[in-house]
C-alpha positions as a printed NumPy array, in Angstrom:
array([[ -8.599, -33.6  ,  25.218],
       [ -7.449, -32.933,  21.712],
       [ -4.165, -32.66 ,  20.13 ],
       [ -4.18 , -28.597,  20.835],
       [ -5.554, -28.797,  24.517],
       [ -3.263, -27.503,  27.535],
       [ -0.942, -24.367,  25.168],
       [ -0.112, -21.468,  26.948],
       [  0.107, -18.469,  25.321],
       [  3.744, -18.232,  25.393],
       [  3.751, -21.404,  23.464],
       [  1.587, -20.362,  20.818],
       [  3.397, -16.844,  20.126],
       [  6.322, -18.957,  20.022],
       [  5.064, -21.394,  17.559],
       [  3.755, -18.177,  15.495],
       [  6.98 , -16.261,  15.297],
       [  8.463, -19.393,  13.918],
       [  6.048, -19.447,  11.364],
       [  6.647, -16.087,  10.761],
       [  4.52 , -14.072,  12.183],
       [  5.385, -11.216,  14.356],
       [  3.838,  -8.943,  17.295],
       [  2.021,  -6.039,  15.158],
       [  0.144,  -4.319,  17.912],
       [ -1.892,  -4.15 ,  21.169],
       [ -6.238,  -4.487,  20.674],
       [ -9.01 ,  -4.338,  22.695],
       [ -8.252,  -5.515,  26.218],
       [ -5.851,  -8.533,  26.674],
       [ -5.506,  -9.067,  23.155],
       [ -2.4  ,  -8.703,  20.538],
       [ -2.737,  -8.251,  16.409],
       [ -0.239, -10.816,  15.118],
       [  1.072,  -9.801,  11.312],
       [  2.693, -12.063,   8.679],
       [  6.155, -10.416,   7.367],
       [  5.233, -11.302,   3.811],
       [  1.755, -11.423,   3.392],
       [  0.471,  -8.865,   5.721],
       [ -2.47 , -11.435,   6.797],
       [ -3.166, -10.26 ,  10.543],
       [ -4.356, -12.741,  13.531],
       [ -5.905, -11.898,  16.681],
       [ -4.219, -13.382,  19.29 ],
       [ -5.616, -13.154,  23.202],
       [ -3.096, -12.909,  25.994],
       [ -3.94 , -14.185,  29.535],
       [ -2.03 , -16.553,  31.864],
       [ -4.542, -19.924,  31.528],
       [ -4.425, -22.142,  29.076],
       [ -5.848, -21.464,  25.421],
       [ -8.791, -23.227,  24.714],
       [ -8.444, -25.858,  21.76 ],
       [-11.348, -24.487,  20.054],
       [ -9.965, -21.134,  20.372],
       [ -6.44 , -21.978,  19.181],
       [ -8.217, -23.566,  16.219],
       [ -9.899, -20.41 ,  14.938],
       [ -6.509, -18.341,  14.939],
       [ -5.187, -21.198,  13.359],
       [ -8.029, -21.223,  11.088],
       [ -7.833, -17.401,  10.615],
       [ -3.883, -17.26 ,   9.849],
       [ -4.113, -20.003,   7.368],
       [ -1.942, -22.424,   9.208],
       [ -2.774, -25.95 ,   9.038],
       [ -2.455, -27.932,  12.329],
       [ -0.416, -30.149,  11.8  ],
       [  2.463, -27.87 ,  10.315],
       [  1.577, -26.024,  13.948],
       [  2.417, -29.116,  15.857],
       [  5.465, -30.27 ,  14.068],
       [  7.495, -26.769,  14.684]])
């Protein structure tokens, strides 16, 4: 298991609203569009009860620009 194994989602929304991102809107099936305040760089963000998948968690890391370690020390 890796450093970003065993998140739930509430966790990660969490950790992205303190990195200021915030809920934009609903997409395709269990899935939420994430927005920066400043930048306007979106994030896809899937929302089910299990936990997320580290290599999952990595791409919308990955795909908001945040590095992990600066996710792991909020």
């Amino acid at each position: 298991m890796g450093r970003l194994a065993g998140l739930k989602y509430r966790q990660v929304a969490a950790e992205l609203r303190s990195l200021g991102r915030s809920f934009d809107r609903t997409g395709a099936g269990r899935y939420e569009i994430w927005r920066h305040a400043s930048t306007g760089r979106k994030v896809t963000l899937p929302h089910h009860a299990k936990d997320m998948a580290e290599g999952t968690l990595r791409a919308i890391l990955r795909e908001a620009q945040i590095d992990v370690d600066q996710f792991l020390d909020m």
